[in-house]
C-alpha positions in Angstrom: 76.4 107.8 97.3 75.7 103.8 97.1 78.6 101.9 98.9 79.7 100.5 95.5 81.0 103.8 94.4 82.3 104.9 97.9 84.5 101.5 97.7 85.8 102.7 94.1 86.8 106.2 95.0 88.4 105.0 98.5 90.0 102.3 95.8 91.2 105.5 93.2 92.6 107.3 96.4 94.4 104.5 97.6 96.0 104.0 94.4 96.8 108.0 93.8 99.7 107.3 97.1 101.4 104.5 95.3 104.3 104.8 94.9 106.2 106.3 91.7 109.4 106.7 91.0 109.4 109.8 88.3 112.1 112.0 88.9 114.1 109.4 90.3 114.3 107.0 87.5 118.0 106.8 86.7 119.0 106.7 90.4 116.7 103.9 91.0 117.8 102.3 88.0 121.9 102.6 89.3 120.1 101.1 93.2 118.7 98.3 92.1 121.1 96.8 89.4 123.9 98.6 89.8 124.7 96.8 93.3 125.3 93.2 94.5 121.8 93.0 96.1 120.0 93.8 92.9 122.1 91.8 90.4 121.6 88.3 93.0 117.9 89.4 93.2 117.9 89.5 88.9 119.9 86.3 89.1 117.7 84.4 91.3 114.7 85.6 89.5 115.8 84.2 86.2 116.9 81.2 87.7 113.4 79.8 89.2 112.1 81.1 85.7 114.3 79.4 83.6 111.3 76.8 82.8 109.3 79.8 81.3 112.7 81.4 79.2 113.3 78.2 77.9 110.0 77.1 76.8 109.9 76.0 73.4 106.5 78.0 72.4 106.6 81.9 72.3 104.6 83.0 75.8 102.5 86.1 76.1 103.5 87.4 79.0 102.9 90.9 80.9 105.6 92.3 82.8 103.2 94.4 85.2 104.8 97.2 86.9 107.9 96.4 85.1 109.9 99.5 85.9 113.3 99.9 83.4 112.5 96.7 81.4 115.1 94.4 83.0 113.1 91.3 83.6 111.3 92.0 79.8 115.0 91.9 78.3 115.6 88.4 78.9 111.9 87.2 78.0 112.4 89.4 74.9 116.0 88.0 73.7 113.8 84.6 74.6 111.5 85.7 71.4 108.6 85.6 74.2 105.7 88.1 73.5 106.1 90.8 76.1 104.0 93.5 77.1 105.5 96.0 80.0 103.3 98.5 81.8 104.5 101.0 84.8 102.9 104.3 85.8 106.2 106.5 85.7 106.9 107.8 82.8 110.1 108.4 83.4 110.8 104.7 84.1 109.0 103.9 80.8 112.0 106.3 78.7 115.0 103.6 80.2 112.9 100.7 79.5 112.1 101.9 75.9 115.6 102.4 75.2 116.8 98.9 77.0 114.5 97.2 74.5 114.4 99.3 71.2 115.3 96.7 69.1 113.1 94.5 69.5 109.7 93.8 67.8 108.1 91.7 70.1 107.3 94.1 73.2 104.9 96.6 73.8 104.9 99.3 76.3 101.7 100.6 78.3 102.0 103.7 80.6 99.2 103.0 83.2 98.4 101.6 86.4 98.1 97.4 86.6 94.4 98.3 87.6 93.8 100.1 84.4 95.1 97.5 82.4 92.5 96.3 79.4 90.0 93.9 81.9 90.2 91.3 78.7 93.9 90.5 78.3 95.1 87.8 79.5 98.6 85.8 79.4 100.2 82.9 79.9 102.6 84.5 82.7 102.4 87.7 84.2 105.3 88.8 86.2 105.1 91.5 89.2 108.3 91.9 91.1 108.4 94.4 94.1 105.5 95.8 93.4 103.8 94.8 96.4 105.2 96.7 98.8 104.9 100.0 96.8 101.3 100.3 96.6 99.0 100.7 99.8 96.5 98.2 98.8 98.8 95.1 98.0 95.7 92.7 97.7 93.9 94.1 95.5 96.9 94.5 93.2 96.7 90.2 93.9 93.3 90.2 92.3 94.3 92.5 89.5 96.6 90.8 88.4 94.9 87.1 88.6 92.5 88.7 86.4 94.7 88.7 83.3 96.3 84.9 84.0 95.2 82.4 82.0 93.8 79.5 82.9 96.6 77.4 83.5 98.8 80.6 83.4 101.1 81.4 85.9 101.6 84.7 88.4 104.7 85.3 89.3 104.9 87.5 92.7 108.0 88.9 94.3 107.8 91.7 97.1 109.6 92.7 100.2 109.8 90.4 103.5 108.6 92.3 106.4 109.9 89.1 108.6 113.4 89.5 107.3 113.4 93.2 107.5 112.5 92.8 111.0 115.0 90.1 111.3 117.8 91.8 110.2 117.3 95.6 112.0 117.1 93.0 115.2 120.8 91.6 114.1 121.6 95.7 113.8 120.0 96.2 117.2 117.5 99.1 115.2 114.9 98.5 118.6 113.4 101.9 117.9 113.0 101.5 114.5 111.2 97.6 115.2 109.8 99.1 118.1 107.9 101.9 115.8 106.1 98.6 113.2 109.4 98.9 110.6 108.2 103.0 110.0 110.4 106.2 110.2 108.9 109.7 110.5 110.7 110.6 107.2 110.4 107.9 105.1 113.5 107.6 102.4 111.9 107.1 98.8 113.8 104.2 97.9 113.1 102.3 100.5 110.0 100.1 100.4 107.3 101.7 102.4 104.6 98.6 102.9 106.4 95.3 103.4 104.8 92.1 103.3 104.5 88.7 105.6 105.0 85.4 103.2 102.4 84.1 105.4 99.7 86.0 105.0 100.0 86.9 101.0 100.1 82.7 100.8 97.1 82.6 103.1 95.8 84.9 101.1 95.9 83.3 98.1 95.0 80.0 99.5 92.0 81.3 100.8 90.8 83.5 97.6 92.0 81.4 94.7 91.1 77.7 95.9 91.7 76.3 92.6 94.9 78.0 92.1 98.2 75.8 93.1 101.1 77.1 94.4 103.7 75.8 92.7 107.1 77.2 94.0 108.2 79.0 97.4 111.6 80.7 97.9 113.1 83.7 99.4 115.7 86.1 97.7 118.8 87.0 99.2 119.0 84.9 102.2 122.4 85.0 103.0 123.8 88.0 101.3 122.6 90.8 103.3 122.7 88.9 106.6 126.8 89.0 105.9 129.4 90.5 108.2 132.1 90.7 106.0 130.4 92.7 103.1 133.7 92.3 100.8 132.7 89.4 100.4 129.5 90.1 98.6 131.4 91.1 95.7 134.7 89.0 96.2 133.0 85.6 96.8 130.1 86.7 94.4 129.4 83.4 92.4 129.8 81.2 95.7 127.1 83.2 97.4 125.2 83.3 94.4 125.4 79.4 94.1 124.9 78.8 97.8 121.5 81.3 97.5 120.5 78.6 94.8 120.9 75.5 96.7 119.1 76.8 99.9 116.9 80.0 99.0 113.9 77.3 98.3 114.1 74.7 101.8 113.3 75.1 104.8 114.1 76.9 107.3 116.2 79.8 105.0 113.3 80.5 102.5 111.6 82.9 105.7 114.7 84.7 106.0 114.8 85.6 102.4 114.7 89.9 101.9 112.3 89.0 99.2 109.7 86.2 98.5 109.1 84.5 95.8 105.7 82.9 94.7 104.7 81.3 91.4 101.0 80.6 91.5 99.1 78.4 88.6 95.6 79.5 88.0 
């Protein structure tokens, strides 16, 4: 067997332990945006991407592993040309129904790698996506294959720092201790986190012509908070406070979730 086919079946294997979420598709709908973390994550997702809603040309934009459609609802009600792909299934059903009226979508059940090699867009979205899949770099290099020139990625996933971070604040020394991984690992929680530093190093180091054009973290102060009433209570004000810091220094590393836009 020459080495170039041992690579893709080692590749095909990899991808076959992603992680799906068929079977569970309501319940992960109710855990991400049915709860204060997921609906300040939403929030401070449209907010950095308000330049692309608002742009006064329809984009073509790929919402790759887009799960339930929630990020495609706003592009769609933006009268943006959206095309959502996910591998579940079941996922695809809620998304389908969240955006049945509109025209200007298009739905794909497969895998980003098995996306059509010659589409390409002027913004492809892929928010915590990362940390599901076991090779998160070469999900990188799929998807800069269907940017545009001039297009922009947009790449959100699940801060290994922070998670560390905040099980040290919890005093979870076992569970640090152990490289963040439990014997029996709970389905909803992300499996392969991911260090800022090295997916921009990354980057930077493949895509030299590429600029990074905007750094933040997500939820830097709401799940570090003692008095989690307040999450709800003081809701906007934590919101607003997320938007002033979540994209300076020092707060962005603390973030539960990055946030990269890269121009190619």
């Amino acid at each position: 067997m020459s080495l170039k086919k041992k690579q893709e079946q080692q590749a095909k294997l990899a991808r076959q332990r992603d992680t799906l979420f068929d079977g569970i598709a309501n319940k992960f709908d109710a855990n991400i945006y049915g709860t204060t973390k997921g609906q300040i994550r939403h929030l401070l997702l449209l907010h950095y991407l308000s330049p692309f809603l608002n742009s006064d040309r329809a984009l073509h934009v790929l919402d790759a592993g887009g799960g339930t459609g929630m990020m495609s609802l706003p592009f769609c009600e933006k009268a943006h040309d959206v095309t959502l792909c996910d591998g579940s299934q079941d996922i695809l059903k809620i998304a389908a129904k969240r955006l049945a009226r509109f025209d200007n979508k298009k739905l794909l059940h497969c895998d980003i790698s098995n996306l059509n090699k010659d589409s390409s867009f002027d913004l492809v979205l892929c928010h915590a996506v990362l940390e599901w899949v076991q090779e998160p770099f070469r999900l990188i290099d799929d998807l800069m294959l269907h940017v545009k020139n001039a297009g922009h990625l947009s790449l959100s996933f699940f801060n290994k720092d922070a998670a560390l971070f905040n099980n040290a604040i919890w005093g979870n020394f076992d569970y640090i201790d152990n490289g963040l991984n439990v014997r029996n690992q709970v389905r909803l929680n992300p499996h392969n986190a991911q260090k800022p530093a090295e997916v921009l190093a990354y980057i930077s180091n493949n895509y030299p012509n590429s600029v990074i054009t905007h750094k933040a973290g997500i939820r830097c102060f709401h799940d570090y908070m003692q008095d989690k009433t307040k999450q709800n209570d003081e809701f906007e004000r934590l919101l607003a406070l997320e938007k002033a810091h979540g994209a300076t220094e020092p707060f962005m590393w603390l973030g539960k979730y990055f946030h990269i836009l890269i121009r190619k």
